[in-house]
GULO-833495 format. One line per 5 residues: number of its first residue (from 1); their letters; for each residue z, x, y of C-alpha. Coordinates in pm, 1 decimal, decimal comma, padded with zeros to 6 digits, m for minus. Each point is the difference from the previous one (the first is absolute). Last residue first. Example, Ala and Ser with C-alpha at 12.3 -4.5 7.8 and 13.67 -1.06 7.14 Angstrom:
% GULO-833495
2) sa) 00714,0:01367,0:m00106,0 ~ 00066,0:m00137,0:m00344,0
END
This chain:
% GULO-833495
253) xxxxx) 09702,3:08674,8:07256,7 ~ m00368,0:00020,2:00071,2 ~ m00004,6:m00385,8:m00160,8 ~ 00238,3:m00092,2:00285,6 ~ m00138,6:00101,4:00259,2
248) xxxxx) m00339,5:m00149,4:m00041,0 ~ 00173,9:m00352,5:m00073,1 ~ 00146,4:00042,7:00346,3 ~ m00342,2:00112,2:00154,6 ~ m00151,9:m00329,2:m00158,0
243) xxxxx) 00325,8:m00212,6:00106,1 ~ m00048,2:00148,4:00392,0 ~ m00378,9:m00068,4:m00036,5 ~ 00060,7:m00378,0:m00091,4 ~ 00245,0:m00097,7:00290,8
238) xxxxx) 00254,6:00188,3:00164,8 ~ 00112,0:00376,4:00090,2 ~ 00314,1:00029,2:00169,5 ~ m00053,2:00138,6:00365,6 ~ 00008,7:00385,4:00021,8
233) xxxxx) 00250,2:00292,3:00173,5 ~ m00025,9:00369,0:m00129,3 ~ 00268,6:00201,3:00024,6 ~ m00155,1:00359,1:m00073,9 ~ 00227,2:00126,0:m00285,9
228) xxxxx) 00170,7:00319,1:m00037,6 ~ 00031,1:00166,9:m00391,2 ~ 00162,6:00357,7:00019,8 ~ 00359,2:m00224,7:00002,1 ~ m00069,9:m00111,9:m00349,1
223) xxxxx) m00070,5:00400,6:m00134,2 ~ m00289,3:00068,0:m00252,0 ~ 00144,2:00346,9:m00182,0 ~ m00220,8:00274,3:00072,4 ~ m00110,9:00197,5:m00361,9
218) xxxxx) m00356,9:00093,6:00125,8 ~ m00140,9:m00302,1:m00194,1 ~ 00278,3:m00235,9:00088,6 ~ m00093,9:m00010,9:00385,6 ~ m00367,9:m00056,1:m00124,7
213) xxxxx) 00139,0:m00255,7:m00158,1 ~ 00187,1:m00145,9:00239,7 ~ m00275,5:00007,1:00273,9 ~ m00240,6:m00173,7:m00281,4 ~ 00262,2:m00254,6:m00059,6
208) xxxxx) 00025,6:m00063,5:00329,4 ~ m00395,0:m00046,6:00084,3 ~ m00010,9:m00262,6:m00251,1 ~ 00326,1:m00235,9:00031,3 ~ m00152,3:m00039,0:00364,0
203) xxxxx) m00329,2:m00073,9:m00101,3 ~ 00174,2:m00220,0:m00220,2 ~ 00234,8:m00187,4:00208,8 ~ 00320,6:00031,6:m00018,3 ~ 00008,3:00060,9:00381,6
198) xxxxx) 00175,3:00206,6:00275,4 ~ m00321,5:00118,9:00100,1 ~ 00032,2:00362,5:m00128,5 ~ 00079,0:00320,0:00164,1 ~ 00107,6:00251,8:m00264,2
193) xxxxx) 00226,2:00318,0:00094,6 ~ m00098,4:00342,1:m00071,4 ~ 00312,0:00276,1:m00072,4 ~ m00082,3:00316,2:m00149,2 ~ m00292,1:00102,1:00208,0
188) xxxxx) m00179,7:00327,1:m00048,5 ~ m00341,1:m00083,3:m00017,0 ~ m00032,9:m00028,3:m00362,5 ~ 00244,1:m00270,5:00056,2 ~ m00211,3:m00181,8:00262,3
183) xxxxx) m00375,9:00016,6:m00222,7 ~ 00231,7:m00124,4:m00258,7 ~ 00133,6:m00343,9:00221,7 ~ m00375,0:00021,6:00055,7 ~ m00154,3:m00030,8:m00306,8
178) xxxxx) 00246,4:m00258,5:m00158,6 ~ m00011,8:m00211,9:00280,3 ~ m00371,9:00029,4:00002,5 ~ m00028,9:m00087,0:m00389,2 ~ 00256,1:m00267,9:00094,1
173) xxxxx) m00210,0:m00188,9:00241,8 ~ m00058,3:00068,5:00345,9 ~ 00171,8:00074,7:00337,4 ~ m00031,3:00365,1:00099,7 ~ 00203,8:00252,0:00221,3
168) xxxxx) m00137,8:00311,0:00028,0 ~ 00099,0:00358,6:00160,3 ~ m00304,0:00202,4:00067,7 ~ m00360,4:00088,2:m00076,4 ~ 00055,7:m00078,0:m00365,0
163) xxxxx) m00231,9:00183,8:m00275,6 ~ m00243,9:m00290,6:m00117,3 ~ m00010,2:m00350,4:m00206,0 ~ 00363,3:00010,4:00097,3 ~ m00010,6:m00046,7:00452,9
158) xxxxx) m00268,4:m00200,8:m00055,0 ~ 00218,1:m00288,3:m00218,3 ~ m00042,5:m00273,6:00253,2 ~ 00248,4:m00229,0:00160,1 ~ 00118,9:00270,5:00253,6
153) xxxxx) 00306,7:00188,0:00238,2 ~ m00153,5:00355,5:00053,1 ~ 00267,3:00219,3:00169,7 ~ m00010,4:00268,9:00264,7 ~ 00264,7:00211,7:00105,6
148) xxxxx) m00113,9:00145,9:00371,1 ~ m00240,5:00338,6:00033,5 ~ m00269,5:m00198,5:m00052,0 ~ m00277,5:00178,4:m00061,9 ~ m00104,8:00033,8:m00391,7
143) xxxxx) 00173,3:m00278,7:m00086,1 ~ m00180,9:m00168,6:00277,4 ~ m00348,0:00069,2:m00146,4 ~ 00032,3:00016,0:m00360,7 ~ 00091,8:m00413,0:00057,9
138) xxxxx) m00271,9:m00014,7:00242,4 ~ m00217,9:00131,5:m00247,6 ~ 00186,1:m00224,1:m00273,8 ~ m00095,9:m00290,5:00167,8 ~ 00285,4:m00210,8:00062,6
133) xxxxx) 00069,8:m00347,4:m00129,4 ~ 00302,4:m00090,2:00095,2 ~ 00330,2:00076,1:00215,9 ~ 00036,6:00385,2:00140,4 ~ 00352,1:00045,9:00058,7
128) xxxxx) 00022,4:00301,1:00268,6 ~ 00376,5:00181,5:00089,9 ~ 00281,4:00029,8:00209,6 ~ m00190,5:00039,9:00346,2 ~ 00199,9:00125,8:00279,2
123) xxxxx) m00171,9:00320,1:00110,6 ~ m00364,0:m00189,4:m00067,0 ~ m00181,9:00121,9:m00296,1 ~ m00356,4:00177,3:00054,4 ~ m00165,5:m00231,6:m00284,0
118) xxxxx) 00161,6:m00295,6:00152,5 ~ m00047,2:00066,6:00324,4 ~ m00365,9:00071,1:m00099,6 ~ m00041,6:m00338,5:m00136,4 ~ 00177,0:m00173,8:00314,5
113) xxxxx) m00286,0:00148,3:00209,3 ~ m00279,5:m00045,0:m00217,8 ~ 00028,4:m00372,8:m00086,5 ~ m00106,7:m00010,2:m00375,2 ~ 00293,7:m00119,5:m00194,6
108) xxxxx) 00011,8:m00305,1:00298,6 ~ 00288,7:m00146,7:00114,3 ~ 00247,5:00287,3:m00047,3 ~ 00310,4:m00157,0:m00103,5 ~ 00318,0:00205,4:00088,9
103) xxxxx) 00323,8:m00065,5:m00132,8 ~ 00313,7:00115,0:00180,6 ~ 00271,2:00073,2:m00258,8 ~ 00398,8:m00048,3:m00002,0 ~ 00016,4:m00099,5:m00395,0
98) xxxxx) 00015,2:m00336,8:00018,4 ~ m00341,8:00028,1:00233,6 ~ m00164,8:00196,9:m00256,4 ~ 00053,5:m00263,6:m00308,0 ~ m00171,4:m00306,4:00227,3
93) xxxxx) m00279,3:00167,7:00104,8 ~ m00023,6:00127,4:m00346,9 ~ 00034,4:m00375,2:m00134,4 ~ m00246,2:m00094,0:00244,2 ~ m00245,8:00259,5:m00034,8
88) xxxxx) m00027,1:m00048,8:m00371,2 ~ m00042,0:m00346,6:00052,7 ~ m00271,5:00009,7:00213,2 ~ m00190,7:00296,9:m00187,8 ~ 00045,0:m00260,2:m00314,5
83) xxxxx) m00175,0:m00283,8:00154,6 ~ m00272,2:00221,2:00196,2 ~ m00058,8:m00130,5:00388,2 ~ 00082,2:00364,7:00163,5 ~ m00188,1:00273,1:m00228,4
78) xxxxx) m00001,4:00276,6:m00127,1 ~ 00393,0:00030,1:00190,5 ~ 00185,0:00282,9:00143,6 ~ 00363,4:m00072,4:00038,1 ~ 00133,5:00289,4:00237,1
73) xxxxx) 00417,2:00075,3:m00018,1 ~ 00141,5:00028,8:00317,3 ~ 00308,0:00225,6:00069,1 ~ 00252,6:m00184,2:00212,4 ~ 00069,6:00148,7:00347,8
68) xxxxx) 00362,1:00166,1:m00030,2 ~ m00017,6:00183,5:00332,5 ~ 00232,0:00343,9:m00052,0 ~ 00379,5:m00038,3:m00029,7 ~ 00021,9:00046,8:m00327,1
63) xxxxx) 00284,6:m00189,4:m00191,8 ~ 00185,4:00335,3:m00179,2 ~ 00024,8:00162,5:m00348,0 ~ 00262,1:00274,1:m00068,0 ~ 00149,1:00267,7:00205,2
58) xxxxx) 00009,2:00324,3:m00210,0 ~ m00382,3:m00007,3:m00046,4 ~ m00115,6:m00243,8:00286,4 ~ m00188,7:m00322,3:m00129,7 ~ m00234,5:m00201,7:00219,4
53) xxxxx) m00040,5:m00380,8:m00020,0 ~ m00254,5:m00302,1:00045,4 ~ m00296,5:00280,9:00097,5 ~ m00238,7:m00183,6:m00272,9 ~ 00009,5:00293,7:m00239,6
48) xxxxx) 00365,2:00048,4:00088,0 ~ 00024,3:m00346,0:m00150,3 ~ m00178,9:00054,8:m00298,9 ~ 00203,7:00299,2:m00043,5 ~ 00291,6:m00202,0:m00032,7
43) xxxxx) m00134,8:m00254,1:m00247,0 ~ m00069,9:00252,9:m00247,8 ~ 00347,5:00198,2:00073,4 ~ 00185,7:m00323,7:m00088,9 ~ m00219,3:m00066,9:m00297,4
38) xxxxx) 00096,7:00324,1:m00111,7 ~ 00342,2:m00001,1:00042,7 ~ 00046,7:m00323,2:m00223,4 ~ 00023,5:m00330,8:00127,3 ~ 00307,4:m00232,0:m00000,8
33) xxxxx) m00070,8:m00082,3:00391,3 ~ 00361,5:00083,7:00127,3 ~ 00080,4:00210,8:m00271,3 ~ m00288,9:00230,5:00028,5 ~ m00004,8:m00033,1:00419,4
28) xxxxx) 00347,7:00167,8:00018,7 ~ m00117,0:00272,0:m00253,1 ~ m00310,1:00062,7:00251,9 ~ 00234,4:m00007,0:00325,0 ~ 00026,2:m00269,5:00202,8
23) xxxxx) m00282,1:00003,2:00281,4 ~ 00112,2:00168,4:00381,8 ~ m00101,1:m00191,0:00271,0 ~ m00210,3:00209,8:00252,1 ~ m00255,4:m00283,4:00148,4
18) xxxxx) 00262,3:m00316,6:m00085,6 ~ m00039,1:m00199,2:m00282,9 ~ m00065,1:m00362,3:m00084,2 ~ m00359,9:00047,7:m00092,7 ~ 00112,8:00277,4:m00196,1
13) xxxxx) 00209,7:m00239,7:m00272,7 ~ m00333,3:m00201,4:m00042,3 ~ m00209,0:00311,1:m00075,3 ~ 00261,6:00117,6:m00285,9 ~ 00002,6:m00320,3:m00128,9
8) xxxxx) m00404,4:00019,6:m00030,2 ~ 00022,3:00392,9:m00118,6 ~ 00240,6:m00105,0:m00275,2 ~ m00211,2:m00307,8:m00136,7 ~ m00297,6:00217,0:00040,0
3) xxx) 00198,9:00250,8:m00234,7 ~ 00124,5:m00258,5:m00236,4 ~ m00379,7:m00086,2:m00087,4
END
């Protein structure tokens, strides 16, 4: 999103600031960046949010000079040895980091302590991405008491067989895509980017066209630069099974 993309240049400009320098102005920071007003005042506040900057009316926008510790971000994982929990905690691990954030992994879902500092919210904590299968009682549970932003990443489609506890991502098939790219715009959101594999494969062919049209469907053109792609890193495929899954692909085609 051009906001994030803001917010991380913005970040990286800070870090070679002075406590008490003065930011351009917002006009300055439109040209400069080639973003509109809004996206400049979106990426803004999420910097106050994170005590980066402080803005005094008549003044303008200044480098804080309070201790910048680096909001941390909890991963919260069903469970630690699952292939897709792994990889989904990876590429988050990964994502957070770019973008100035501690990540926390609990190492158990169930240790009392660090699930009550969860629940309670510590002063510096971002946000909770639950990863997995979670029971929806724990599900009702948290969204019920946690007082921080809480989102369900997940490979199953709980979150649309019933009313949604909170925020969901969900890797499926295009049915899902579709139902959840609509679940999103019935929400409120305008602008919902894709993460795919990078891939022309067809479980990746699948799931997009069920984003786009569910996109489509409420009159929201599909945009190029909505699309981001996991870089994903494999060995050619040789040998009998590669030609099968070859031949495979090309009759779906």
């Amino acid at each position: 999103m051009i906001s994030d993309r803001v917010e991380h240049h913005l970040r990286k400009r800070i870090e070679n600031l002075r406590a008490g320098t003065m930011l351009p102005p917002q006009e300055v920071l439109v040209r400069e960046l080639g973003a509109s007003r809004h996206t400049i005042r979106e990426a803004m506040d999420r910097l106050k949010r994170d005590q980066l900057v402080e803005s005094t009316r008549g003044r303008g926008t200044f480098v804080t000079s309070r201790p910048r510790t680096k909001p941390a971000v909890h991963l919260v994982s069903s469970c630690m040895d699952h292939p897709y929990n792994l990889m989904c905690i990876g590429v988050l691990t990964e994502v957070l980091r770019e973008r100035g954030y501690l990540v926390h992994l609990p190492g158990s879902r169930t240790s009392g302590d660090e699930w009550r500092d969860i629940v309670c919210g510590h002063e510096q904590s971002a946000g909770v991405i639950l990863i997995g299968d979670f029971g929806r009682e724990d599900l009702q549970r948290l969204s019920e008491t946690c007082r921080l932003p809480l989102v369900h990443v997940s490979d199953t489609d709980e979150q649309f067989r019933r009313p949604p506890l909170c925020d969901t991502v969900i890797n499926d098939n295009a049915a899902m895509a579709f139902q959840g790219t609509d679940y999103l715009i019935r929400q409120g959101h305008q602008r919902i980017a894709f993460l795919g594999w990078g891939s022309e494969g067809i479980w990746d062919r699948e799931v997009r066209r069920g984003y786009q049209e569910s996109l489509l469907a409420h009159s929201l053109e599909p945009r190029e630069d909505w699309v981001l792609r996991v870089p994903v890193a494999t060995a050619p495929d040789t040998g009998p099974a590669a030609d099968k899954n070859a031949q495979l692909e090309a009759k779906s085609r």
